[in-house]
C-alpha positions as CSV (number, residue, x, y, z in Angstrom):
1,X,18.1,92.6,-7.9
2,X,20.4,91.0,-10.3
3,X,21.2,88.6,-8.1
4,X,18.3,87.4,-7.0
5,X,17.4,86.8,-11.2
6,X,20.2,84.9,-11.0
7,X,19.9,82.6,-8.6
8,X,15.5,82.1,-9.4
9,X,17.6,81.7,-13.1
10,X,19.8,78.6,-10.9
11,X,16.9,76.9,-9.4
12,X,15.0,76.7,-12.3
13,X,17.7,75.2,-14.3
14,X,18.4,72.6,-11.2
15,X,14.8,71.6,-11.5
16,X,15.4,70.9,-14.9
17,X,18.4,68.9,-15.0
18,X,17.7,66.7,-11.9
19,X,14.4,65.6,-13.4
20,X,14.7,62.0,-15.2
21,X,15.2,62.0,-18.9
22,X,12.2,61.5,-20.5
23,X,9.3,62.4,-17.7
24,X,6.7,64.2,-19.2
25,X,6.2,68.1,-18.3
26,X,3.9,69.4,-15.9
27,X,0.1,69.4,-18.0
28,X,1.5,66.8,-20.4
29,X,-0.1,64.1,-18.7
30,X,-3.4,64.5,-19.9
31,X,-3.6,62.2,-23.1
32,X,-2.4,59.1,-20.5
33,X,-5.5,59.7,-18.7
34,X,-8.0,59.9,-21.5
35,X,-6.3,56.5,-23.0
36,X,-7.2,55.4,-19.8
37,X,-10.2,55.8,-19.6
38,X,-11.1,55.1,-22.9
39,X,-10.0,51.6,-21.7
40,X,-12.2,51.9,-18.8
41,X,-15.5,52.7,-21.1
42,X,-14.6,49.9,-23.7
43,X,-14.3,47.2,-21.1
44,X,-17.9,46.8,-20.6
45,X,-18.4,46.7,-24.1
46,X,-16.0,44.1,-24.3
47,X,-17.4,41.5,-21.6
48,X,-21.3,42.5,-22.8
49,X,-19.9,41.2,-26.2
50,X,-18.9,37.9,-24.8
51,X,-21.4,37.5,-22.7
52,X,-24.1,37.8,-25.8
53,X,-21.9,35.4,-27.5
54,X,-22.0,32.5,-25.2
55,X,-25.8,33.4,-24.6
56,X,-25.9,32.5,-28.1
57,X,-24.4,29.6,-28.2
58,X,-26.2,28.4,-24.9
59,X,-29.3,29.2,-27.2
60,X,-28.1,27.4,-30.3
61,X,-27.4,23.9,-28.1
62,X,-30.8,24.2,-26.8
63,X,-32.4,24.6,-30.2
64,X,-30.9,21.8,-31.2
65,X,-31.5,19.2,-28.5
66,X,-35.1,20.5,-28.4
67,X,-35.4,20.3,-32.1
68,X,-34.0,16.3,-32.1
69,X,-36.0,15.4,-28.7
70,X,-39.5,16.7,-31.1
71,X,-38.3,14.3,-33.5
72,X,-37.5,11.3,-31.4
73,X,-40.4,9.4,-30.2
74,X,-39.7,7.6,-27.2
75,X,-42.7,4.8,-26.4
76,X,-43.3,1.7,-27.6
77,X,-45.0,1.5,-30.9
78,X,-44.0,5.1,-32.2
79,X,-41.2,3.9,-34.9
80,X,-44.3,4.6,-37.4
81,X,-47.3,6.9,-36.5
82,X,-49.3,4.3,-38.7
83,X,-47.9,1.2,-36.5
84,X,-50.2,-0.4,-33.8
85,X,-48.4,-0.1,-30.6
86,X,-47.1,-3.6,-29.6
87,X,-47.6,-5.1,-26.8
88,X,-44.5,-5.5,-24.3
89,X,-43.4,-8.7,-23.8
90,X,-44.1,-10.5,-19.7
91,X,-40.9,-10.4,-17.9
92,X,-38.7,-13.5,-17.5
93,X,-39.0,-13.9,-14.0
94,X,-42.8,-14.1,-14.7
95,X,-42.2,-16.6,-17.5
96,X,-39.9,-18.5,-15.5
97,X,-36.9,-17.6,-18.7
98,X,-33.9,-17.4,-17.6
99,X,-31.5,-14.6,-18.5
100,X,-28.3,-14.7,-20.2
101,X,-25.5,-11.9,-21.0
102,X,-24.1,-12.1,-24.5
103,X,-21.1,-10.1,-26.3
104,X,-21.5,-12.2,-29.5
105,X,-25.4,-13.3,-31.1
106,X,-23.4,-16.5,-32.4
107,X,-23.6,-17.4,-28.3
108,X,-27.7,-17.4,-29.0
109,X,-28.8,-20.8,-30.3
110,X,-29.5,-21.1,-34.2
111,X,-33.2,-20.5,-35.4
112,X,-35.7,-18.1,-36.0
113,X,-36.2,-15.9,-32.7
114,X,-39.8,-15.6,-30.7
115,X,-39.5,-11.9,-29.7
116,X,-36.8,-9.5,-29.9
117,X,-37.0,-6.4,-27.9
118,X,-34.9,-3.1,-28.5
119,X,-34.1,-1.7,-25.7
120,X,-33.1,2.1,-25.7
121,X,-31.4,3.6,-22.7
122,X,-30.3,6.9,-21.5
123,X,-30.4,9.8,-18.6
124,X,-33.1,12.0,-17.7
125,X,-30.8,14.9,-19.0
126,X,-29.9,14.0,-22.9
127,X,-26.5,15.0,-25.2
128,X,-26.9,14.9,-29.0
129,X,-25.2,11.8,-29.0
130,X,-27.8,10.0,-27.0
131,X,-30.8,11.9,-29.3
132,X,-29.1,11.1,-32.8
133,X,-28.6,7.6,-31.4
134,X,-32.3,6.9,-30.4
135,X,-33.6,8.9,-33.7
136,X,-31.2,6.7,-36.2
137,X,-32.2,3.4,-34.7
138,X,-36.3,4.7,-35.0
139,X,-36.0,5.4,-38.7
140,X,-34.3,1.7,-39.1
141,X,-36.9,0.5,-37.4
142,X,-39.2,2.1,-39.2
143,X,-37.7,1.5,-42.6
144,X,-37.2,-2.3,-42.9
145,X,-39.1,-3.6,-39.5
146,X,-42.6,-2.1,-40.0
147,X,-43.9,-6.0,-40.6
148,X,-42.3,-7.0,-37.3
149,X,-43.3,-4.4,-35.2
150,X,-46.9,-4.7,-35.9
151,X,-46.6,-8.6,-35.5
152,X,-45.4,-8.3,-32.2
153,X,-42.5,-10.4,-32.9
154,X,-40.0,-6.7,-32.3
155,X,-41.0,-4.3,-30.3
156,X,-38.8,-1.2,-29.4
157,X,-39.0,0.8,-25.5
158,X,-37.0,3.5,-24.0
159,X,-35.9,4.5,-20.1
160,X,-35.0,6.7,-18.6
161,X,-32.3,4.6,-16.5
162,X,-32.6,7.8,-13.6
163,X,-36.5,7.5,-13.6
164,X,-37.5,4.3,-14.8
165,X,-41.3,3.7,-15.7
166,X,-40.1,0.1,-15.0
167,X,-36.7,-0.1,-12.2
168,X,-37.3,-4.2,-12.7
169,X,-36.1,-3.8,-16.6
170,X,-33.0,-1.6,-16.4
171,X,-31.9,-3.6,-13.4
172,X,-32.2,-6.6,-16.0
173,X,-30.3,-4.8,-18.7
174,X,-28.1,-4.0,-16.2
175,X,-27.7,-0.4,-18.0
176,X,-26.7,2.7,-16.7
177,X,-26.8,5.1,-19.4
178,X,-27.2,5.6,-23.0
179,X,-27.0,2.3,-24.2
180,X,-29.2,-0.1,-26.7
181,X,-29.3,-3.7,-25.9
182,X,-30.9,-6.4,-28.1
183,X,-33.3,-8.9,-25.7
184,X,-33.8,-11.9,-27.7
185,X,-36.4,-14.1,-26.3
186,X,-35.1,-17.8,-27.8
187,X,-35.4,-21.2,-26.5
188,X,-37.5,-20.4,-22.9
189,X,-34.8,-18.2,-22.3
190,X,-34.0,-14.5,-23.4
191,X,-30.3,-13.4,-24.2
192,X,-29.6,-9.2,-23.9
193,X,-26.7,-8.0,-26.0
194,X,-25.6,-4.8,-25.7
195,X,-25.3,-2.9,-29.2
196,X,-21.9,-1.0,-28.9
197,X,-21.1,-1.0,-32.6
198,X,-23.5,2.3,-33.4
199,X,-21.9,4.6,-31.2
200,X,-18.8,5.2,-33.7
201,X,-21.3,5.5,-36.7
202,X,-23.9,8.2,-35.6
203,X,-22.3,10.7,-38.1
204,X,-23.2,8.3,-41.1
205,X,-26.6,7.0,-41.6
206,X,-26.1,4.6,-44.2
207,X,-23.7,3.2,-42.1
208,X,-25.8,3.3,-38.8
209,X,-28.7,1.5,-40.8
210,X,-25.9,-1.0,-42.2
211,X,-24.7,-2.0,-38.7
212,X,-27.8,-1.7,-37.1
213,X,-29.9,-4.1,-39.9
214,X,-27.4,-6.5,-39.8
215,X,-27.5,-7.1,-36.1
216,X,-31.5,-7.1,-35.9
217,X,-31.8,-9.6,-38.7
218,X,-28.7,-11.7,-36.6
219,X,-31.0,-11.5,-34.0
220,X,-34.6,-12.3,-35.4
221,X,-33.2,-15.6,-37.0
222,X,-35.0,-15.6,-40.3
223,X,-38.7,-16.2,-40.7
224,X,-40.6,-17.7,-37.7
């Protein structure tokens, strides 16, 4: 009997030495596999809380571009509720003009302008670039060329370059996407310049009407 104590006594203490310093004990296992699956409840939580995060963000960009697009009008004679809607000028190939690229309004001939059109551009799907742009050139309009626009003598359009109420126009502006282009009917012929200069001020208004003024009254050529 005493022997057999001894050597259950033997294994026991074999057992004990040949397992690896440091492994947990039978039963002690058990906090491992609530810390796992604590992990495993709180991961849902986790990617639900991102998920509402960049559906609100999503939500936020819409508001906004919905929210500029209700302020933008985007038809001819809209730059003031209270301005008659001008009538669009014929096109050149109708008038026989010819048509003439320009990077620089000193290229168009000196004197006072018959028409000028401003021509606004852009995709069917907008950015807030393209809104802001469109919206800051209205409220020029609308501040110092309320005179013009009712004359006739400016008128303002945009189109859409991916549906076009007219293809025959954007194919003469040759434009492609968000873009304003000054057509300045001169001389029995009508020159198009493209107005780049606004794109790096559509995060200062004062500026943007600055810029924008300056080029328009370039354009018109004084008093008719």
């Amino acid at each position: 009997m005493k022997n057999r104590r001894s050597s259950a006594a033997t294994r026991r203490h074999s057992r004990a030495e040949a397992s690896p310093a440091g492994s947990p004990a039978a039963g002690t296992d058990r906090p491992a596999n609530m810390d796992r699956a604590a992990r495993r409840h709180d991961r849902p939580l986790a990617v639900g809380l991102v998920l509402a995060l960049c559906l609100g963000l999503v939500a936020l960009g819409v508001g906004l571009t919905v929210g500029s697009a209700r302020r933008t009008p985007s038809s001819v004679g809209l730059a003031s509720s209270d301005a008659p809607a001008a009538e669009l000028p014929a096109s050149p190939e109708a008038t026989g003009r010819s048509v003439r690229a320009v990077r620089n309004l000193s290229e168009v001939p000196p004197g006072p302008a018959e028409q000028v059109e401003v021509a606004y551009f852009h995709r069917t799907h907008r950015c807030w670039s393209c809104l802001r742009a469109e919206e800051l050139t209205l409220q020029v309009l609308d501040s110092h060329y309320q005179a013009e626009l009712g004359s006739g003598r400016m008128v303002f359009f945009s189109e859409d370059v991916q549906a076009p109420a007219d293809a025959d126009r954007v194919a003469r502006y040759e434009a492609f996407g968000s873009s304003l282009y000054l057509g300045i009917h001169k001389a029995g012929a009508m020159y198009i310049y493209p107005v780049d200069e606004i794109w790096l001020n559509l995060g200062d208004e004062t500026r943007f009407n600055a810029v924008l003024s300056g080029l328009l009254d370039a354009a018109l050529g004084g008093a008719q």
